[in-house]
C-alpha positions in Angstrom: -39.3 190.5 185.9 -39.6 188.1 189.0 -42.7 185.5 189.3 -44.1 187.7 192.1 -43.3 191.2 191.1 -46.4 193.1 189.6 -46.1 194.9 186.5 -46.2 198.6 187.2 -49.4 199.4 185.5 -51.2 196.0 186.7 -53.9 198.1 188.1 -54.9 200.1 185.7 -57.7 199.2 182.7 -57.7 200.9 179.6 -60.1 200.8 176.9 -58.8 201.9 173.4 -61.4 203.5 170.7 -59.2 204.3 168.2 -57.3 203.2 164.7 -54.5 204.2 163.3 -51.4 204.8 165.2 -51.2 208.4 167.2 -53.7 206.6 169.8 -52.9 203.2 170.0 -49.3 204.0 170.1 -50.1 205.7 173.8 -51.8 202.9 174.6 -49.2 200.5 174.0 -47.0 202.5 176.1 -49.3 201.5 178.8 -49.9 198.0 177.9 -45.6 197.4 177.5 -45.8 198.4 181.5 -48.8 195.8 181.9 -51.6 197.7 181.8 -54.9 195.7 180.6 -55.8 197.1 177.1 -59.1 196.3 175.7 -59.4 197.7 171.9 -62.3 197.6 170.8 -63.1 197.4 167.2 -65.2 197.0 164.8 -66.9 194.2 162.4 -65.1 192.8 159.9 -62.6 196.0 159.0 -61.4 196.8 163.0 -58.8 198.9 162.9 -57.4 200.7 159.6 -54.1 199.8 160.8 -54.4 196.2 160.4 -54.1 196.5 156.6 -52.2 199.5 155.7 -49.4 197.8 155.3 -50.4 196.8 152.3 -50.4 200.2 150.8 -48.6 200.8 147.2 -45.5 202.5 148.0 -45.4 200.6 151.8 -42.4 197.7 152.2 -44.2 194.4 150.9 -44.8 191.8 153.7 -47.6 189.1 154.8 -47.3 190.6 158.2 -49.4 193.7 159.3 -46.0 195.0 160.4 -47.5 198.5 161.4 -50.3 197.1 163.2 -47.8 194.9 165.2 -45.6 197.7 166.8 -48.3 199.6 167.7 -50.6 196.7 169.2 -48.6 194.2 171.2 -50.5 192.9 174.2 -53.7 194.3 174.2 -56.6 192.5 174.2 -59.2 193.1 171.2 -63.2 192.8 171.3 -65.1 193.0 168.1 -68.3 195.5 169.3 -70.6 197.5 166.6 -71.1 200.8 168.6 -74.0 201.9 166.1 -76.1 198.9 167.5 -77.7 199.3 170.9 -76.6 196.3 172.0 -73.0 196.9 170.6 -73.2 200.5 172.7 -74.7 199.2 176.2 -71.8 196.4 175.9 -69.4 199.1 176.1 -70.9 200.6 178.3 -70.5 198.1 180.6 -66.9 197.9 179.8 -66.2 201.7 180.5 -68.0 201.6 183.9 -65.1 200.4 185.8 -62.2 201.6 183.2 -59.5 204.0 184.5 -58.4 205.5 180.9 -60.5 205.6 177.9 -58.4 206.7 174.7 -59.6 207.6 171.6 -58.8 209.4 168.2 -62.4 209.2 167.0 -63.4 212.3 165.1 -65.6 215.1 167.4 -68.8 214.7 165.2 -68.3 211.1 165.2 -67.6 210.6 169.2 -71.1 213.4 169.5 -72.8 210.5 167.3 -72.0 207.7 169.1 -72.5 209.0 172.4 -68.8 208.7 173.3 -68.3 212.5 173.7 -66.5 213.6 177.1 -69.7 214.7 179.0 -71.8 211.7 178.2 -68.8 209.3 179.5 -68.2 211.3 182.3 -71.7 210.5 183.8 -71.0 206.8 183.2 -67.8 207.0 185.1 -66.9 209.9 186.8 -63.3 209.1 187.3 -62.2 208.2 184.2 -59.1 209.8 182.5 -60.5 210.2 179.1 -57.8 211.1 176.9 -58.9 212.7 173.3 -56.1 212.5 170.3 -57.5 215.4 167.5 -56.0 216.3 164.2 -56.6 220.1 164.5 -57.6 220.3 168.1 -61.2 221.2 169.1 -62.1 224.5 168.4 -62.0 226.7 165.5 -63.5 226.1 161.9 -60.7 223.0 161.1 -61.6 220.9 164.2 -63.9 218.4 162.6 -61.3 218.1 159.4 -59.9 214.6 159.0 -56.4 215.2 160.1 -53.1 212.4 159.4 -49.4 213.6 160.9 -48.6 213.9 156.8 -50.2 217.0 156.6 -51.4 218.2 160.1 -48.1 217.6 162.1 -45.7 217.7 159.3 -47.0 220.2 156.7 -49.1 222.4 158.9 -46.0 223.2 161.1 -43.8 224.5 158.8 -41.1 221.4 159.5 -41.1 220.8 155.7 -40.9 224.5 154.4 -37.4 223.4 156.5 -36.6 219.9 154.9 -38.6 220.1 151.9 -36.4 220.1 148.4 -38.1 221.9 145.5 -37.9 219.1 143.5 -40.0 216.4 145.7 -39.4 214.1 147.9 -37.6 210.7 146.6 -40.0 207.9 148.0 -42.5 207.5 150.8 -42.5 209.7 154.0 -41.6 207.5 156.9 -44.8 206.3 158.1 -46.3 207.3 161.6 -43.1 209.5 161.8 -45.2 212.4 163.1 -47.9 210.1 165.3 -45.5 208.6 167.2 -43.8 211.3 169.0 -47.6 212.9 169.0 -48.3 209.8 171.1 -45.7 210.6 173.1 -47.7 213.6 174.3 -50.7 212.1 174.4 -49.1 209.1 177.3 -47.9 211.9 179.1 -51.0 213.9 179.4 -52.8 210.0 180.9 -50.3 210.3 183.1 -51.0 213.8 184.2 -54.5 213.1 184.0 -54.0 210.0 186.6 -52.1 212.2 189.0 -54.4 215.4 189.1 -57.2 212.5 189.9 -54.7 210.8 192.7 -55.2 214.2 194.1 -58.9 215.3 193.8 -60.5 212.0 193.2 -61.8 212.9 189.8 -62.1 212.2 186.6 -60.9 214.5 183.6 -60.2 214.7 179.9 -57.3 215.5 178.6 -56.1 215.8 175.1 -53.5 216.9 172.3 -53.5 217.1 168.7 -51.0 216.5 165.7 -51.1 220.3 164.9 -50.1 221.2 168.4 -47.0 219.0 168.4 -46.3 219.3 165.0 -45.9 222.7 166.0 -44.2 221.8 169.5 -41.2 219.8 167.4 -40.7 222.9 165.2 -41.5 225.4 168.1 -37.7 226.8 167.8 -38.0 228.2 164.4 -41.7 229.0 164.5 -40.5 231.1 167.8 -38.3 233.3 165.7 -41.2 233.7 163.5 -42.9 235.1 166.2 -40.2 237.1 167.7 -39.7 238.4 164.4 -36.4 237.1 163.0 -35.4 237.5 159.7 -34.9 233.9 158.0 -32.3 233.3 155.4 -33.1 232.6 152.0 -32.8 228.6 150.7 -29.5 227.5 149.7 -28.0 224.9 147.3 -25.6 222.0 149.3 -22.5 223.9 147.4 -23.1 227.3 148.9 -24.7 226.5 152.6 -24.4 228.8 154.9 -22.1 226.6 156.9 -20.4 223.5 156.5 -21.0 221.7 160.2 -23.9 219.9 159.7 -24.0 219.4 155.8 -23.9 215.1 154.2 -20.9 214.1 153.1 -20.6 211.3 150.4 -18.1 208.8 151.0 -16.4 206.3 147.9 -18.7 204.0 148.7 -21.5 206.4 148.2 -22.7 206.4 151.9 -23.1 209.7 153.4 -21.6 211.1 156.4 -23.6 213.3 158.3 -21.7 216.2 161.0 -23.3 218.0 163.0 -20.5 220.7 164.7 -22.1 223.3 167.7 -18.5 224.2 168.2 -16.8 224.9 165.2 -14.0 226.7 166.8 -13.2 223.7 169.7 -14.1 221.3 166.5 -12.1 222.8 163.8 -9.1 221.6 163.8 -10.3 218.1 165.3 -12.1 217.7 162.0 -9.1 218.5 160.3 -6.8 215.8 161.7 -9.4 212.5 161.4 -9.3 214.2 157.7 -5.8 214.1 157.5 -5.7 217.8 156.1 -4.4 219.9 158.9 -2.9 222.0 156.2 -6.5 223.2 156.2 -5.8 224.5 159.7 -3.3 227.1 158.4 -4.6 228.2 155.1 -5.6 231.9 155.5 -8.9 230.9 153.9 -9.7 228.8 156.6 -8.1 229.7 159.7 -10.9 231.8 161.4 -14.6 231.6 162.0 -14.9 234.8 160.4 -12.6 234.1 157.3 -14.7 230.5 157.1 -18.1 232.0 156.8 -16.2 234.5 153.5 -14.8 231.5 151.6 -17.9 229.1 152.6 -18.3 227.0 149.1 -14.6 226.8 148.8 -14.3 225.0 151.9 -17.5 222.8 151.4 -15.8 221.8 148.1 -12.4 221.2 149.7 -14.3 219.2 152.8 -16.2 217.3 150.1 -13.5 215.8 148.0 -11.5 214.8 151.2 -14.3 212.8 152.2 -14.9 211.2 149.1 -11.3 209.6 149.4 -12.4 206.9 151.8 -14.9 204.4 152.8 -17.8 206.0 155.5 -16.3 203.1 157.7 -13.1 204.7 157.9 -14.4 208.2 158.5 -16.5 207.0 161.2 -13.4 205.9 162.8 -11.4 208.8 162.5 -14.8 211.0 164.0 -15.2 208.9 166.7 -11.4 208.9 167.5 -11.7 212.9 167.1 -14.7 213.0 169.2 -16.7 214.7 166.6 -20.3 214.3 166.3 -21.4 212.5 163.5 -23.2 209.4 162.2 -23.0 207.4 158.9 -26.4 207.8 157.4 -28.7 204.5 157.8 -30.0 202.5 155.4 -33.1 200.3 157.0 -31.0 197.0 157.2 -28.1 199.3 159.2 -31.2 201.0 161.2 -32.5 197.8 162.0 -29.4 195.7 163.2 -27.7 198.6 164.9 -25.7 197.7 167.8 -26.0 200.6 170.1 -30.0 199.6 169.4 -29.6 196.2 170.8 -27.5 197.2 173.6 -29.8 199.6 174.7 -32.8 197.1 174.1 -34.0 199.3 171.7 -34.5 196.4 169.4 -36.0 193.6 171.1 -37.2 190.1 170.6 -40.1 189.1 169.3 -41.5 185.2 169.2 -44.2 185.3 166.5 -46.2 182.2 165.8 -46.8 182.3 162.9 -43.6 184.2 161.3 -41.1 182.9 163.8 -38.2 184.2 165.9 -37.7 188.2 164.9 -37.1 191.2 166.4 -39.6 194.7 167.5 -38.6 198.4 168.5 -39.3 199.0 172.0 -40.9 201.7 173.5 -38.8 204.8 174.2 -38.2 204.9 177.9 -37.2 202.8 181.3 -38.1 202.8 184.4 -35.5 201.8 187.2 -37.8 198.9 188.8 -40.5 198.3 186.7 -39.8 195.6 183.8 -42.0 196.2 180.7 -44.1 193.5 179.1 -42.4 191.1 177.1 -43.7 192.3 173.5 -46.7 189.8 172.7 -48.0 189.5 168.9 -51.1 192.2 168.2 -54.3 190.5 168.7 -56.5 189.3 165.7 -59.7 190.9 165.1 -62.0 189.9 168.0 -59.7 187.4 169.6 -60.5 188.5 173.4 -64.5 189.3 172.5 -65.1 186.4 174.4 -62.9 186.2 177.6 -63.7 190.3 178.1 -67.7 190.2 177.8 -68.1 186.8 179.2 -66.9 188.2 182.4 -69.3 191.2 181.7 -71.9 188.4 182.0 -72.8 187.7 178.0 -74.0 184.4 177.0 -71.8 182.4 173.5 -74.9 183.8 171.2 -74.9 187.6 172.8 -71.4 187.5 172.0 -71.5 186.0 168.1 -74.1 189.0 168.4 -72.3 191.8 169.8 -69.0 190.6 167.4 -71.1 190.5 164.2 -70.8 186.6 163.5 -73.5 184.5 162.3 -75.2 181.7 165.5 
């Protein structure tokens, strides 16, 4: 980005009232394209997020790793909402706000005074964008909702995945929030553009039910259109061979994933170096396939298990079959095609040095992003943000909780 040119958000003020991930990670979306981000937080705890990292079960580290990805450059301000004082300060920070975002449970939001209708009347053109476990209505809306069992669970996606004998370690954390934040980004942006248009305000929203259900919308649709599903299968006898893991002798796994068996067949045959496959009766049709299924997996299995996954990924490539070697985290991590893509960026952190962060999923020809910043600590901005507001040092030790 030149020394003149404007981030593409540079305009826009957002206030952030939530914890966790599904809402700040919309948030940060905005802040990477330079919108001003104010979190507020508060006393002593601020967000959850700042210390779940420390969870049993979560990779060990000093650094609030999850915090970080979620909460680069944004601003935070330590204000206790319950308090009057803590409540008319943000009010004064709303006023001239164009996007208020928060994940704050409905009876919690009614509470506080932060529901829709009461912030509407204290800016009228805000874009206040509500992130809900269970949506709004019905007898589940006030339940506490994470994407673990509203996104994933409630949406059938692990009646899919799930093995019968339990899952091996920890489900990948804010693996369901993330793309529900997704949603959540685009609905501010929809919001911003229906008010480009009429002038006003609205609220939009989304929920971790409604896209868990959007990201398994193809197989709940043939629930609905009444399909008959097929009955779980064991690895050995799958229904089809073209998108099964392969182990390799170095006991990495290859994954396929074949559309076009028929164009593919033989292909997959050749980087295999078993084109006598090609002719075996057993094996030479789609139909004939399907009959002799667990013979095939077998035979596909031991050829792969001949050779490193580095040589299979070769051949695939070279046969333009789709595929990936499975990732472990330090492969994930320091993947090429990441870097190249800026996927994986830099990071300068202060306090933990030179490293690296995952940028945020999209580009947009013209408008550079944010250089990734480190998250704020608890409060850090409470004094630049409400001294503008026109709060004296001891209304701000005040409003943040600390002693005068």
């Amino acid at each position: 980005m030149s020394s003149e040119a404007k981030p593409l958000f540079h305009q826009l003020k957002v206030v952030e009232l939530a914890s966790m991930i599904l809402a700040p990670s919309a948030a940060v979306l905005l802040a990477d394209f330079g919108a001003q981000v104010i979190k507020i937080e508060p006393p002593e705890t601020g967000d959850l997020n700042r210390h779940w990292h420390k969870i049993n079960g979560l990779p060990i580290s000093d650094m609030a790793y999850a915090f970080q990805v979620d909460n680069r450059n944004k601003k935070s301000v330590v204000l206790n909402l319950k308090s009057d004082q803590g409540y008319a300060a943000f009010c004064k920070i709303i006023s001239d706000a164009d996007v208020l975002i928060t994940n704050y449970r409905l009876k919690a939001l009614s509470k506080l005074k932060l529901d829709y209708e009461t912030i509407r009347a204290l800016n009228p053109t805000l874009i206040y964008a509500l992130a809900t476990g269970f949506g709004e209505k019905g007898e589940e809306a006030h339940k506490p909702g994470y994407d673990t069992v509203a996104y994933w669970s409630r949406s059938g996606i692990e009646t899919q995945v799930f093995p019968f004998e339990g899952w091996l370690g920890q489900w990948p954390y804010g693996s369901g929030d993330h793309p529900s934040g997704m949603a959540l980004f685009a609905s501010i942006m929809t919001g911003l553009y229906q008010r480009q248009t009429t002038g006003e305000g609205c609220k939009v929203s989304t929920s971790l039910l409604a896209n868990g259900a959007w990201s398994n919308s193809v197989m709940l649709q043939a629930q609905l259109a009444g399909a008959t599903f097929r009955e779980k299968r064991p690895r050995d006898n799958a229904y089809n061979f073209t998108s099964l893991h392969y182990p390799t002798i170095d006991s990495r796994l290859i994954r396929l994933s074949i559309l076009n068996a028929n164009k593919d067949w033989p292909r997959l045959c050749n980087a295999l170096d078993r084109m006598d496959l090609t002719d075996d009766p057993r094996f030479a049709s789609q139909d004939a396939r399907i009959d002799n299924m667990p013979t095939l997996i077998r035979e596909l299995t031991d050829a792969f298990s001949n050779q490193l996954a580095s040589h299979w990924a070769t051949e695939l490539t070279k046969a333009d079959i789709p595929h990936a070697v499975v990732s472990t985290y330090p492969d994930a991590a320091s993947d090429q095609q990441k870097i190249d893509n800026n996927i994986v960026i830099p990071l300068e952190h202060p306090e933990f040095g030179p490293m690296a962060t995952i940028n945020s999923p999209f580009e947009v020809a013209g408008a550079d992003k944010i250089p990734p910043a480190i998250a704020p600590k608890l409060g850090e901005h409470s004094a630049e943000v409400l001294t503008q507001l026109g709060y004296s040092a001891d209304e701000i030790k005040e409003l943040s909780g600390e002693p005068h």
